[in-house]
N, C-alpha and C positions, 0 to 999 in steps of 0.2 A: 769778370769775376776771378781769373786768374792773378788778379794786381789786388785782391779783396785777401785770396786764402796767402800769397807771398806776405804782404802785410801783416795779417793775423799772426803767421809763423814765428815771424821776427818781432813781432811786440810782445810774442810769449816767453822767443828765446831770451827777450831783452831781461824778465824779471827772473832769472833764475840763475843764481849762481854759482860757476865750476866746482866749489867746496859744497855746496847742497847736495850733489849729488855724484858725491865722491872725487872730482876731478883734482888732480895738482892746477897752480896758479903758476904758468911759465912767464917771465917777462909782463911787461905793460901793456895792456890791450887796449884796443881803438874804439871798441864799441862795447856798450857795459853787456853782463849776460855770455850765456854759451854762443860759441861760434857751433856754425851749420854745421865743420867737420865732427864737433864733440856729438850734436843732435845725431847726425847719423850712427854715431858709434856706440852711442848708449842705446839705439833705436835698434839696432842691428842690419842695418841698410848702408849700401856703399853712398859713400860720400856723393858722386853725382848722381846717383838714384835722388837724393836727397835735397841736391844743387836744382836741377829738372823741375820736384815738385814744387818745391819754393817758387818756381819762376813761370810753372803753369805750364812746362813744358810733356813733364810726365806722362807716363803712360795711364789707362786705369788702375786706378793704386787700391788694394785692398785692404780689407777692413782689419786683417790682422797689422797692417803695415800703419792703417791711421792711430789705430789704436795700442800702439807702440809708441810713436812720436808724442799722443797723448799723456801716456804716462809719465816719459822724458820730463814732458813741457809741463808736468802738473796739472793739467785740465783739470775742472769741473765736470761734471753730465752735461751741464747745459753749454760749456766751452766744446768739451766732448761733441756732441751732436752737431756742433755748430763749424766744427773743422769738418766733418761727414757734410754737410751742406754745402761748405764751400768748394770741396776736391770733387764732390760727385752732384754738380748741381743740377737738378729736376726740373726740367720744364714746366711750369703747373700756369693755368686759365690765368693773368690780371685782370680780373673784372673791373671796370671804370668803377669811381667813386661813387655812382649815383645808383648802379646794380648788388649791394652790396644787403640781399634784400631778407627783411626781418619777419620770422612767421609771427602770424595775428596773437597767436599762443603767447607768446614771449612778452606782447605790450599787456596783454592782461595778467598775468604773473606780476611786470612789476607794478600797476598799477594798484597790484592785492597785498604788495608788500608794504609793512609798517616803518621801514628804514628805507633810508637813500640812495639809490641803486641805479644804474646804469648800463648799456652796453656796448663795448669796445667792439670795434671791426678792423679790419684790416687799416694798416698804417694809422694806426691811434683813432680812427676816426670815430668819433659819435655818435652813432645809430640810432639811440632812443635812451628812455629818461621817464622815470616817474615823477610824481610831482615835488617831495622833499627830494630827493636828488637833485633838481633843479633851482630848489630853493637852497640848497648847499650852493650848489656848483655854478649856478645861472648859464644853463648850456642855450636853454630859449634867444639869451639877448645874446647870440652868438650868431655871426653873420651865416648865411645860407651857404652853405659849399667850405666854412669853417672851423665846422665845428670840430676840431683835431685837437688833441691835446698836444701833440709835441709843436704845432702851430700854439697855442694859447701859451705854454712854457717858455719858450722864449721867442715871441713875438709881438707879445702883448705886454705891453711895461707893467700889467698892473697883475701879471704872476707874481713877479718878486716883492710884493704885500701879502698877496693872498697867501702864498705858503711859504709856513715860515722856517718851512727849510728848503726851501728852493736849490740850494747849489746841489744834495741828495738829490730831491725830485727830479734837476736836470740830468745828472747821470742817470738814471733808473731811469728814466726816456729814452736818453741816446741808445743805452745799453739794449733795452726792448727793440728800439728802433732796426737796429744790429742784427739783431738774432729773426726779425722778419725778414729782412734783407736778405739774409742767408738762406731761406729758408724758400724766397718768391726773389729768386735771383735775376729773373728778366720780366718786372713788374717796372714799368717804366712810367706809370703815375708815381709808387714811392721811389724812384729815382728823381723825379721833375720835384718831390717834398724834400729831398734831403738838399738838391742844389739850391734848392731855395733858403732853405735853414742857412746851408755853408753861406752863401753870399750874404743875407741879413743878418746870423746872430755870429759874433766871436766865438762865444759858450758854446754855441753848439757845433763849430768849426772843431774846437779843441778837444772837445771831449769824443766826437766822431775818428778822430786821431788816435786817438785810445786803444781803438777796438774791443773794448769794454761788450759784454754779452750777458744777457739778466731775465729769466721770466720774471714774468710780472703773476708774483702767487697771493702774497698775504702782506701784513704790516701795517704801520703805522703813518697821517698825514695831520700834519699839522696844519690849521689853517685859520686866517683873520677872516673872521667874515665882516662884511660890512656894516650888519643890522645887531645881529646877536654877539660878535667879539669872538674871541680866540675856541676852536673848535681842535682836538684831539680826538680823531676819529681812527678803528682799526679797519682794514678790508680787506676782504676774501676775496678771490676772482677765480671762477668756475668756468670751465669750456664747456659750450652750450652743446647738448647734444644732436649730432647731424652735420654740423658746421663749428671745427675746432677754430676757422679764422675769427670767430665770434664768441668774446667774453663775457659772463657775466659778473658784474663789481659790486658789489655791495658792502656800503659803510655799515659799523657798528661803534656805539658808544657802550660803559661799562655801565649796570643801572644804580642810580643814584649817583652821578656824575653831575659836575656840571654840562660837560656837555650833552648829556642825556635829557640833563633838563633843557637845553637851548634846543632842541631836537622838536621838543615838546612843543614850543613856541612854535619854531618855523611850522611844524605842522599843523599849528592852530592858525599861520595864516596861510596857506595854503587850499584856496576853496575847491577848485575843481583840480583832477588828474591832469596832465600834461601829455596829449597823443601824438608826439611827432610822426611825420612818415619816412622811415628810410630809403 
């Protein structure tokens, strides 16, 4: 995790530069972005204080200290929290894949919902699904122990159809991916999913390179579907209460839409609810 927050540091230092934030430009540099000596200096920490954290060697570093080099680097909140994760990272339970377990509550809820909804668990995985969400998404014909979105995004050749903005949706995964990471730092199931990503997908090699970091809140997906054609849906994703590692996703269409109208369809074939077991 120490080679996670060194990384982070320097892909932040990399986007910021010496005239942004008041510096002269001496001579021709090696690497684009502030050097660590300028970071420390606008952070107000000695240059090896500085040199240490970068390299994981550090002492405990505090919050007024992270939250200094945040401001430097330009953080986000959620870049923000996510450099707090990597310098002070928390032991927390990896519960396997298959204990990832969903109260009764939560399938009747979406079963009662008139939109397409879903719930996300830990490491993108799939937990459960009403029945138009299913008829959106086809999580069903999704093999047993698969059903993962950032597995389906770039593993499945037949993502980059389904949405039609895929090179988005793959960042806003990697980026998600990211900030779980930081977050369940010695979760060695999403360690065993991302090696796996890096060696099968290029895409998902590159953009893991990034260090790119993104909740995953509201917006827009565009999508082909196979029966009904081109689908513009918005969604919301709500932390479930009890267990914040579990989302709830729910599609919306605008009314009188067409997609609103093709909603309408799939629902009309849709006979029974869809009761996975997580």
């Amino acid at each position: 995790m120490s080679s996670d927050l060194g990384e982070f540091l320097r892909s932040r230092r990399a986007r910021i530069q010496p005239h942004e934030v008041g510096l002269q430009e001496h001579g021709r540099r090696r690497v684009p972005g502030l050097r660590r000596e300028e970071v420390a200096q606008l952070a107000g920490v000695s240059v090896d204080y500085y040199i240490r954290l970068e390299q994981g060697r550090g002492p405990s570093v505090s919050d007024a200290v992270l939250d200094s080099i945040a401001r430097v680097l330009r953080l986000d909140e959620v870049e923000q929290a996510h450099l707090h994760d990597l310098a002070r990272p928390q032991r927390r339970s990896a519960r396997p894949r298959g204990s990832q377990r969903l109260r009764p509550g939560i399938q009747l809820l979406l079963d009662s919902m008139h939109a397409p909804a879903f719930v996300l668990g830990r490491r993108m995985d799939v937990l459960a699904w009403n029945a138009l969400g299913d008829a959106v998404a086809g999580f069903s014909a999704m093999p047993d122990g698969r059903r993962n979105q950032a597995c389906y995004a770039f593993l499945d050749p037949a993502a980059q159809d389904f949405y039609l903005d895929w090179d988005a949706v793959a960042a806003e995964t990697v980026a998600y991916l990211r900030l779980d990471a930081g977050r369940h730092p010695h979760d060695r199931h999403l360690a065993e999913l991302v090696g796996e990503l890096s060696l099968r997908s290029e895409p998902f090699r590159r953009l893991w390179a990034d260090h790119q970091v993104k909740e995953k809140t509201y917006g827009v997906k565009r999508m082909r579907h196979a029966e009904v054609g081109d689908l513009e849906l918005g969604y919301e994703t709500l932390a479930l209460p009890g267990d914040p590692d579990q989302l709830l996703v729910v599609y919306t269409a605008s009314p009188g839409s067409g997609t609103a109208e093709k909603l309408t369809v799939l629902a009309s074939w849709t006979a029974q609810p869809a009761t996975p077991h997580a």
